[in-house]
Backbone as CSV, one residue per row, in Angstrom:
resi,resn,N_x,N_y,N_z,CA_x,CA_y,CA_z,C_x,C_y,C_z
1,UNK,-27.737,12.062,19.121,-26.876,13.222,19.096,-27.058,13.946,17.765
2,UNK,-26.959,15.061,17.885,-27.370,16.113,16.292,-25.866,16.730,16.272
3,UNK,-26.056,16.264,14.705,-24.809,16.759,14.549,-24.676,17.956,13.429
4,UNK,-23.655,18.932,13.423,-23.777,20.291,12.471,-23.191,19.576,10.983
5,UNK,-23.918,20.211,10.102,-23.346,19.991,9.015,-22.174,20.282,8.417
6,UNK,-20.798,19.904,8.762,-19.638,20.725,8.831,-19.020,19.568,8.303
7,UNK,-18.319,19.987,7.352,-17.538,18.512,6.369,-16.743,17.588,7.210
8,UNK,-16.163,18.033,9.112,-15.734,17.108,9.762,-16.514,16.315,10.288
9,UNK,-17.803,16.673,10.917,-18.692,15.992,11.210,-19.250,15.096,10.022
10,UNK,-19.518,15.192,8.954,-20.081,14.469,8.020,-18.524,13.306,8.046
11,UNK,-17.659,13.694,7.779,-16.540,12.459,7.310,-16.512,11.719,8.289
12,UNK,-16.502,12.358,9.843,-16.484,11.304,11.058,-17.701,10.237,10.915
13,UNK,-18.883,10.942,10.626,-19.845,9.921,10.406,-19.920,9.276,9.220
14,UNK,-19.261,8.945,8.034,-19.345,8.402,6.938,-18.218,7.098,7.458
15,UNK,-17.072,7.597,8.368,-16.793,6.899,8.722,-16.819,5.947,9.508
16,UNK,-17.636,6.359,10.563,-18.362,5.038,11.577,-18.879,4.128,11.351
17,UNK,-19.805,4.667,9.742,-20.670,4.069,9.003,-20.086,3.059,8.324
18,UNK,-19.245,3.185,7.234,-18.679,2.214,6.738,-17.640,1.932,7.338
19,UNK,-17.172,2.216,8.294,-16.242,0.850,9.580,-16.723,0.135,10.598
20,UNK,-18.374,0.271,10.670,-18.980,-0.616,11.481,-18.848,-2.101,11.043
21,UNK,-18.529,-2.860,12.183,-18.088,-4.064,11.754,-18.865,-5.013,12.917
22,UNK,-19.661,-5.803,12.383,-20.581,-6.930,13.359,-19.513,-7.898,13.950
23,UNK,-19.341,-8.189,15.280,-19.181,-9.443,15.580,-19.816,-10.388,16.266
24,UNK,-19.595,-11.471,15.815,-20.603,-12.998,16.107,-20.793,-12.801,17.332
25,UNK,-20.449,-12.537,18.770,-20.794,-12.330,19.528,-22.032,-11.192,19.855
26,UNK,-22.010,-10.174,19.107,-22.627,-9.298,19.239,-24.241,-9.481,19.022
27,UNK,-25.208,-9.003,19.717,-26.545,-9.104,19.295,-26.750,-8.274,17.862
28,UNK,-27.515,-9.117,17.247,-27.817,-8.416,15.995,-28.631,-7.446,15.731
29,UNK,-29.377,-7.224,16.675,-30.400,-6.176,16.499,-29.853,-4.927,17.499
30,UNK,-29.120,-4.995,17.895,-27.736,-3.891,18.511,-27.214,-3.611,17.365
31,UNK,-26.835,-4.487,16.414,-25.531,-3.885,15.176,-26.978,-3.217,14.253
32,UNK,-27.861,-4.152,13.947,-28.922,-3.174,13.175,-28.811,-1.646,13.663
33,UNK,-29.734,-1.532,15.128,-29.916,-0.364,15.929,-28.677,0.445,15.323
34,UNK,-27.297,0.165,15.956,-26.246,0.895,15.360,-26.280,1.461,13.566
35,UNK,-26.249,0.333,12.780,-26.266,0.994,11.687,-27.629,1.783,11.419
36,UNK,-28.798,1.811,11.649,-29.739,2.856,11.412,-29.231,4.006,12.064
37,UNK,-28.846,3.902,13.068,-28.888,5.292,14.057,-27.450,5.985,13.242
38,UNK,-26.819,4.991,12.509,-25.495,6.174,12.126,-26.198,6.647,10.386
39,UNK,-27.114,5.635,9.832,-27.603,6.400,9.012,-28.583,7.195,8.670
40,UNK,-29.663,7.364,9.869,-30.109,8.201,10.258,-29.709,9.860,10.292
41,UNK,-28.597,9.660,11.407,-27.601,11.133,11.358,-26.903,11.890,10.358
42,UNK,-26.427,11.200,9.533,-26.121,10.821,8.026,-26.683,11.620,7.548
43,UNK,-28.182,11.486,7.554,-29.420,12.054,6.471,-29.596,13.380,7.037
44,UNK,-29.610,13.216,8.441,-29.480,14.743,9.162,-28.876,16.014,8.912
45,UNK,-27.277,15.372,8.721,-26.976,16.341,8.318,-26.984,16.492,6.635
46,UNK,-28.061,15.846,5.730,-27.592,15.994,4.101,-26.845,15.252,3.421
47,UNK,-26.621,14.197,3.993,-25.809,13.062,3.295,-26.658,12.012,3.061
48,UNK,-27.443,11.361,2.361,-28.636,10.701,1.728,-27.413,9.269,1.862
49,UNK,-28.250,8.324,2.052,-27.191,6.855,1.386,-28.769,6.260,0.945
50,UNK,-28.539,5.716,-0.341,-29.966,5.188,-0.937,-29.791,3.936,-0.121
51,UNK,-30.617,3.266,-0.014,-31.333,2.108,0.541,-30.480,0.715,-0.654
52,UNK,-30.540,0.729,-1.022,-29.571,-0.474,-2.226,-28.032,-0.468,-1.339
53,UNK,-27.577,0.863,-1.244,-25.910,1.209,-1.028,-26.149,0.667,0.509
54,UNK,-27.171,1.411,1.387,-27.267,0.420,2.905,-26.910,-0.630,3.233
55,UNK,-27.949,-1.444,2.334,-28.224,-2.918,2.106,-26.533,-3.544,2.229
56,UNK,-25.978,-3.003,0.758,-24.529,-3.554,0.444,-23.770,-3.592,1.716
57,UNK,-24.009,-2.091,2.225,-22.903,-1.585,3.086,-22.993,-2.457,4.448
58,UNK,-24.423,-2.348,4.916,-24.403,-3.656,5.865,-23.849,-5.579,5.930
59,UNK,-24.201,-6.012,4.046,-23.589,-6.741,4.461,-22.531,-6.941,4.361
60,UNK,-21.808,-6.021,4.520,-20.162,-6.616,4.065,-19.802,-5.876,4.841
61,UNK,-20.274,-5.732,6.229,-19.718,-5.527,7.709,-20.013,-6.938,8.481
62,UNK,-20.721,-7.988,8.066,-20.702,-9.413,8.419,-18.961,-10.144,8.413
63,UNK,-18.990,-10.787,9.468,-18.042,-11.282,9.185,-17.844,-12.836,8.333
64,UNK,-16.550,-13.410,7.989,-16.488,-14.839,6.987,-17.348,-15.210,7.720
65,UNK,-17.593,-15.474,8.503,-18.558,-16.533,8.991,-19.940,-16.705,8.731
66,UNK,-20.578,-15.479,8.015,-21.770,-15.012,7.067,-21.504,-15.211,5.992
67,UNK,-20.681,-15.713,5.248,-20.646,-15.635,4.118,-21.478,-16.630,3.133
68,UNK,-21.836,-17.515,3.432,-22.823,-18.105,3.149,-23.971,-17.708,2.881
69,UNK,-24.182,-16.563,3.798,-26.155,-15.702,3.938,-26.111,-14.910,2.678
70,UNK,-24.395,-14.416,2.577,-24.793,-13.047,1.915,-24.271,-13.673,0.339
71,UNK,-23.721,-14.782,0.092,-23.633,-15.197,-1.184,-25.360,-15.636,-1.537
72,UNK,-26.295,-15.980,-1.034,-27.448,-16.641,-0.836,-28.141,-15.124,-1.181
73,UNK,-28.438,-14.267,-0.003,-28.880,-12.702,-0.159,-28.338,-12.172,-1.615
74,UNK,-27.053,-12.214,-2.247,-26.395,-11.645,-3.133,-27.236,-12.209,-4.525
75,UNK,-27.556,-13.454,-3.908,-27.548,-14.521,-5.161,-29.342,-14.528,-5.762
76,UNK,-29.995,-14.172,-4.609,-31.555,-14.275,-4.405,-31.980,-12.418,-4.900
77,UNK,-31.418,-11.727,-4.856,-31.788,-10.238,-5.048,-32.668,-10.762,-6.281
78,UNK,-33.683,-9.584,-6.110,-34.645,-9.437,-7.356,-33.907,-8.370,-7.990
79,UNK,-33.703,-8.848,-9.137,-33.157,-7.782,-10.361,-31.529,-7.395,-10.004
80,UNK,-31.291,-7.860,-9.089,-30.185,-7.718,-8.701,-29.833,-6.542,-7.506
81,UNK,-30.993,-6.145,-7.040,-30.681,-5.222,-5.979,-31.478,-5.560,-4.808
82,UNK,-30.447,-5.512,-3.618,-30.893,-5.549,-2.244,-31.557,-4.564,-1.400
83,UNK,-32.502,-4.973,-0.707,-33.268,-4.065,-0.059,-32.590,-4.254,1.755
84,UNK,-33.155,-2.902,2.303,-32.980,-2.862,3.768,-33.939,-3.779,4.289
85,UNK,-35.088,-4.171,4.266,-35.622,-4.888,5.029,-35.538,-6.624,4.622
86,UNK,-34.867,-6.975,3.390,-34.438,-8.405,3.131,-34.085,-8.483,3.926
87,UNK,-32.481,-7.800,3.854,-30.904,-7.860,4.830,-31.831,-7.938,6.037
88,UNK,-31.887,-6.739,6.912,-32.411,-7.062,8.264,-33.408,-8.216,8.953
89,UNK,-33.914,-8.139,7.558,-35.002,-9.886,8.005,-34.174,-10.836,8.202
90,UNK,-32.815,-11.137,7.157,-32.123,-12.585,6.698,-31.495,-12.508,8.022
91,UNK,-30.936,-11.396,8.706,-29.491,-11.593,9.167,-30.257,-11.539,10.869
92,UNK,-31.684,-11.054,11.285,-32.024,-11.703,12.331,-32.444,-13.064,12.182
93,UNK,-33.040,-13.753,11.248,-33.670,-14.542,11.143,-32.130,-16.011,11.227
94,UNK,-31.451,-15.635,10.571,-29.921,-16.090,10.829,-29.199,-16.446,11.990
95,UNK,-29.444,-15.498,13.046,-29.197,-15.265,14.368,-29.668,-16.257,15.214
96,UNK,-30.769,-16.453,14.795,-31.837,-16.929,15.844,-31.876,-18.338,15.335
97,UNK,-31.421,-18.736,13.720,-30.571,-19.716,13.690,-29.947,-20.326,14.169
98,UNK,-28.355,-19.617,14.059,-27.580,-20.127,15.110,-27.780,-19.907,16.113
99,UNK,-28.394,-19.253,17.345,-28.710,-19.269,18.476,-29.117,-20.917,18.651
100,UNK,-30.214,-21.189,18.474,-30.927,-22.472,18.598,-29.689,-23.631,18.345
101,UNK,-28.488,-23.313,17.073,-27.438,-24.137,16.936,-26.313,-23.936,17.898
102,UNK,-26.630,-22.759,18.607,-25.693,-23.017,19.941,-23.844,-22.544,18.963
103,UNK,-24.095,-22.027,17.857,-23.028,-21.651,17.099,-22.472,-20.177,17.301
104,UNK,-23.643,-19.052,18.325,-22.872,-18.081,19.197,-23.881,-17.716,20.531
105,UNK,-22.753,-17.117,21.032,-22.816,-16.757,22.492,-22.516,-15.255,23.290
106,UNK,-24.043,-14.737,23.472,-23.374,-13.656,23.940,-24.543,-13.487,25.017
107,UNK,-24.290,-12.437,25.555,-25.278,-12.232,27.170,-26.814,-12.257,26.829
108,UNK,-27.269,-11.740,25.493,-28.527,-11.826,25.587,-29.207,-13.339,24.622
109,UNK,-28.011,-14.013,24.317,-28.582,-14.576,23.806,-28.984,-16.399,24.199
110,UNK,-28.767,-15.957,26.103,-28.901,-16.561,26.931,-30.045,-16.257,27.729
């Protein structure tokens, strides 16, 4: 969807963005898909989010139950800054983790 550059449209989407919230049920590469596609639009209309602020912003839409990855991700940054393709590597690679541990359950991950 294209959206006009009009300060309501930008706040609605700043807000989707940082209230996207993963749950354990959810496929992860659905919540990825989601957060690119809202920061994608983002950029569309002129609202830039650097790639570091992404990173953050994604993980701390994980829920406690990640908290482990992202103290680990937090803790492992080179120089202290996170990239988009760490995060998206750790947090499928995580998934497919617990998948195999049978620790979530959702339609595709059957």
């Amino acid at each position: 969807m294209i959206q006009k550059e009009t300060p309501r449209n930008k706040a609605l989407l700043v807000r989707q963005f940082v209230k996207l919230e993963y749950k354990d049920e959810q496929s992860m590469m659905e919540n990825l898909n989601n957060f690119k596609r809202l920061g994608n639009q983002l950029n569309k209309v002129g609202m830039k989010v650097e790639h570091e602020m992404q990173a953050l912003l994604l993980i701390s839409s994980l829920p406690e139950s990640w908290d482990t990855l992202v103290v680990t991700l937090s803790n492992s940054a080179p120089e202290g800054k996170l990239t988009m393709d760490t995060v998206s590597d750790s947090l499928l690679n995580e998934e497919g983790r617990r998948k195999e541990r049978g620790s979530i359950s959702y339609s595709e991950a059957k």
